[in-house]
N, C-alpha and C positions, 0 to 999 in steps of 0.2 A: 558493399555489404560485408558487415562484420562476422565469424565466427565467433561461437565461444568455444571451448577448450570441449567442449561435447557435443559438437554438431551433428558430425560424422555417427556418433554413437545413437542420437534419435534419429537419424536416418537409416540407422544397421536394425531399429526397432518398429521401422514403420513408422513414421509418422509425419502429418502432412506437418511438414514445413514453411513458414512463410516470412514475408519479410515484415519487423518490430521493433521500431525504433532504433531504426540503420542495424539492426543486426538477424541472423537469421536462426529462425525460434521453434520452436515444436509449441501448433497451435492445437494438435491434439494429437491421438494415438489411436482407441477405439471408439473415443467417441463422448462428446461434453458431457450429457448426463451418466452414464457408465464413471468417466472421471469423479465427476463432482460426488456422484453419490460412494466412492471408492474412497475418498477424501472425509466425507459426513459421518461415516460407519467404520470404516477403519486407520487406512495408513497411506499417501500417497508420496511422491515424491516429484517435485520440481525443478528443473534446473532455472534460475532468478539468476545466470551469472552477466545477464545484460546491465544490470544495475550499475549505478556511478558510487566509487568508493573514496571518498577524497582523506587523510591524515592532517589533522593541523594540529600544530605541536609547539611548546616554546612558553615561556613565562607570560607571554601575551596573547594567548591560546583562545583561554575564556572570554578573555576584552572582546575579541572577536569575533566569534560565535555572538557573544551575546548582543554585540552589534547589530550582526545580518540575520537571526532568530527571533519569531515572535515567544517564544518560551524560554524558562527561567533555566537556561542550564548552569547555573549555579547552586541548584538542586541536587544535581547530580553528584552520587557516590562512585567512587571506582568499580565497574561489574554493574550498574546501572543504563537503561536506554533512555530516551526519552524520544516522544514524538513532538512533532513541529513544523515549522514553516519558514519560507526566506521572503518576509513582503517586500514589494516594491516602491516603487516611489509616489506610485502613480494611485496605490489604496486598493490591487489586487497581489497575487502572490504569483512570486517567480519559479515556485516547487513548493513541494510538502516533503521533509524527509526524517531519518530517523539518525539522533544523535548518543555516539557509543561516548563513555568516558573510561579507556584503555587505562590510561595512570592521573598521577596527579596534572601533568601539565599536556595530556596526549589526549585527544577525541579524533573519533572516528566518524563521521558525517555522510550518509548511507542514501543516495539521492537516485532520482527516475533516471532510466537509459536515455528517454528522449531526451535531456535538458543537462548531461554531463557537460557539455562545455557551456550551456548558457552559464550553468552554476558557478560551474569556476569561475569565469571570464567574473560574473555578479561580486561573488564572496573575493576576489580576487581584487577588483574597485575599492571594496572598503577595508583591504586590509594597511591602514596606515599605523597601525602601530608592532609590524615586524614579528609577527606571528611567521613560522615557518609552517607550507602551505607543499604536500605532496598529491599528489593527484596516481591512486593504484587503480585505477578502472580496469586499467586492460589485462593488469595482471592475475588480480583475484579472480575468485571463482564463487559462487553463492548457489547454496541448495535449500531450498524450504522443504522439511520431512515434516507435514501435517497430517492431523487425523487423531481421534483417540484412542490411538492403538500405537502412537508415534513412539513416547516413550519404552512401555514393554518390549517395542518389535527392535530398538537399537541401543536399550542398556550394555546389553554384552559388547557393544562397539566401542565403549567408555569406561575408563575405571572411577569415572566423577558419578555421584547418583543423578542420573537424570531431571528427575522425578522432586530434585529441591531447588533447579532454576524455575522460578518464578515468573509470574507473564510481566515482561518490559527488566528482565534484570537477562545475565551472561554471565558466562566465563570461558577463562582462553586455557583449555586444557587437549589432554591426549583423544583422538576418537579417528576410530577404522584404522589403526595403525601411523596415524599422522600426530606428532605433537606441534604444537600451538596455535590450535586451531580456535576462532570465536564460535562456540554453540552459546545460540542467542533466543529467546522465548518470545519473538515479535513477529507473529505470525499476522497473516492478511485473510484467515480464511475465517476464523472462528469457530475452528474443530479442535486447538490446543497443538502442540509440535514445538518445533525448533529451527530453528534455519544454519547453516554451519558455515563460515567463510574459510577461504583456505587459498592458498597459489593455484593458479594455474596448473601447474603439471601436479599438482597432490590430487585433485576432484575425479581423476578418472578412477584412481583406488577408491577415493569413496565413496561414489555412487557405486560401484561395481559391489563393494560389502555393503553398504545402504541394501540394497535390493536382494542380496542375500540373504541375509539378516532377516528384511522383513519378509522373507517369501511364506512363512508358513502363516503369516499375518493378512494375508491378500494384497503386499505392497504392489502398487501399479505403478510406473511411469505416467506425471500427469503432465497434460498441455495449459499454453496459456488461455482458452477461452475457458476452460474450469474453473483457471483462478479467479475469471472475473465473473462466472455467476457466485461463485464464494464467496467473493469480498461484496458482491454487490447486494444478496441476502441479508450481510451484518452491516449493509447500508455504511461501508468505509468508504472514503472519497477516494476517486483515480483522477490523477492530473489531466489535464487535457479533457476531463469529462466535466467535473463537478465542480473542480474547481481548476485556475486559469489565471493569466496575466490580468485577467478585465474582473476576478469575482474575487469580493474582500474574502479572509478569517472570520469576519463577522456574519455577513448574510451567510455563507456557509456553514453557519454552526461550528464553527472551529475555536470560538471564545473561550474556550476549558485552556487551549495551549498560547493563547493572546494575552500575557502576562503584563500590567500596565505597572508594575513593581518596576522596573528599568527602563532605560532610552533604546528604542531600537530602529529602526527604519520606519522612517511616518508612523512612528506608536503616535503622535498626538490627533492625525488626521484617525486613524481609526479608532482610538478613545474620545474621539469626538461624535465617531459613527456610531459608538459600543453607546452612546450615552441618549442621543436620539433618538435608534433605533432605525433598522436599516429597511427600506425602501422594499427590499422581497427578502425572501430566503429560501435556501435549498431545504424542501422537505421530501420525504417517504408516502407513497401513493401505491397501494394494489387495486386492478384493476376486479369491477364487482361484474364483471360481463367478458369472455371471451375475447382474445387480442393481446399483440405482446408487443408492448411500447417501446419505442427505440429512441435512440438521440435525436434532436433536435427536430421532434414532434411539437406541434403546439399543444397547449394548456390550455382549455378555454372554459368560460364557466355556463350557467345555462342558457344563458341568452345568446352564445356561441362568440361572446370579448373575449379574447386574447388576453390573458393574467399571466400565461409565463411558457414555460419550454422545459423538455425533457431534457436532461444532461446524460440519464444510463439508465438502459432499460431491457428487461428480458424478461422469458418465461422462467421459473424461478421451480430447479428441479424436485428442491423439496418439500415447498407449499401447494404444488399443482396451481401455479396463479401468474399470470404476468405482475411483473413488479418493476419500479423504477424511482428515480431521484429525479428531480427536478426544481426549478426556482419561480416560483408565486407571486404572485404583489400581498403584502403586509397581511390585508384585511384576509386572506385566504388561505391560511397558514396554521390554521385550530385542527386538532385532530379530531377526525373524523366529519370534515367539510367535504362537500361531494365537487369535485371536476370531471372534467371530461379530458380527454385524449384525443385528440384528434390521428387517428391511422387511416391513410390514405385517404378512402373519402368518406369514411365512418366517422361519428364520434361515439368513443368510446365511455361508459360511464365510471369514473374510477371514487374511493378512498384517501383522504390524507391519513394513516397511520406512525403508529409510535412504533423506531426502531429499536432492537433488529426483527427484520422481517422474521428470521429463522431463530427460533426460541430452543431449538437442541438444546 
């Protein structure tokens, strides 16, 4: 089991510990809805430093990327993100991550803890055209400061205006007394923030002024089961839940970053699928009756057939509703079609709705 460079520090805070994609994590502190709603209403702060941080660099940089990526990062300006995916061979995806473009011939490639060496080992196969390939996981460190009170509560930590990064753009400047740091506006929760990467031995300084800073803001230390009723409210995909080695960019509604503009890993087999028209897809469902759906619950429709399976599901702290994702067969997939949920030996009556669940 891994540490991050702040283990010790959520343990000197309280907070239940557990183990998270080989590394050990604060699953919470006082408690998921107190977080989440700390998060919703004002300022909260994360440590994310389990994440995989990979650098590819070199005049052959972009060939590569835009090889092993279903998105066009040739889009991409310097101080821009982009989000994205690495499909496989096989017409499901090997991750979903987020791509930084550092200089002209530098990006930053921002992937899930659990799948740090799958990615390498993957992006690592196709790089035949001499792209240099670093791998910083274990070195960096990653804090998400969300909430909309993020900004106001950590201006004075920065001499950059906070408040002119824009969502999906950065910049690598001074903040909490650290310079060249990336503060980045790609948050997972859908309250507005920033996320800050930095070394390892720089994150203790700044979570230590993070939390200073924001203390007359109500900043909290958050866990990771917050962040996934957060993200799961703005109905954003978690690897391993929604989508997976077996589920395309297409059934999963990921076609916005499925660019059929270049060649990329089986772009022909899934613009073949994009063109068809895929067989189920992951929709958004709240439940019209008491009950709080969980992964890999059945979907069943009235006559109690089996149409599909929950991928992530919870009570959802701030619509008072259970709420969840899940993958349909075709015909079942109009919003506002009624299913069911089957929890334990109930079925449950639920909604297909348009996300995001949480309309803040």
């Amino acid at each position: 089991m891994k540490n991050t460079a702040l283990s010790s520090t959520h343990e000197a805070l309280g907070a239940k510990m557990v183990p998270f994609a080989g590394y050990n994590m604060p699953v919470q502190y006082e408690g998921v809805s107190i977080e989440h709603e700390t998060v919703r209403n004002s300022v909260g702060v994360f440590d994310v430093s389990h994440m995989g941080e990979f650098l590819i660099e070199g005049e052959h940089a972009l060939d590569l990327i835009q090889r092993v990526t279903s998105n066009d990062a040739s889009k991409l300006s310097i101080g821009k993100a982009q989000y994205s995916c690495l499909p496989n061979d096989d017409g499901g995806i090997v991750d979903d991550l987020i791509i930084y473009r550092i200089k002209d011939n530098t990006y930053l490639l921002v992937v899930n803890a659990s799948n740090i060496e799958k990615d390498w080992l993957w992006i690592q196969s196709k790089n035949n055209v001499g792209a240099t390939m670093r791998n910083l996981s274990d070195a960096y460190a990653l804090l998400a400061i969300q909430g909309p009170k993020a900004i106001e509560a950590m201006q004075s930590l920065s001499s950059h205006d906070l408040s002119a990064i824009k969502f999906y753009n950065f910049i690598v400047g001074d903040f909490a007394g650290v310079e060249h740091v990336i503060i980045s506006a790609t948050g997972y929760t859908g309250s507005g923030g920033f996320e800050i990467y930095c070394k390892n031995s720089e994150v203790k300084q700044i979570w230590n002024q993070v939390l200073d800073s924001g203390a007359k803001f109500g900043i909290k230390p958050i866990g990771l089961a917050a962040r996934d009723t957060l993200r799961l409210e703005m109905g954003y995909c978690l690897y391993g839940n929604d989508i997976s080695d077996s589920t395309s960019p297409i059934e999963a509604g990921l076609g916005w970053i499925t660019k059929f503009t270049k060649e990329f890993t089986n772009w022909e087999a899934l613009k073949a699928e994009k063109e068809r028209g895929p067989e189920r897809k992951l929709v958004a469902f709240e439940l019209d009756e008491r009950g709080i759906p969980r992964q890999d619950y059945d979907i069943v429709d009235d006559n109690g057939h089996k149409i599909g399976i929950v991928t992530s599901g919870t009570m959802s702290p701030s619509i008072g509703k259970g709420i969840g994702l899940g993958y349909v067969s075709i015909k079942n997939t109009q919003i506002g079609t009624k299913i069911y949920i089957k929890i334990r030996k109930k079925t449950v009556l639920a909604s297909i709705v348009k996300l995001p669940f949480y309309k803040g």
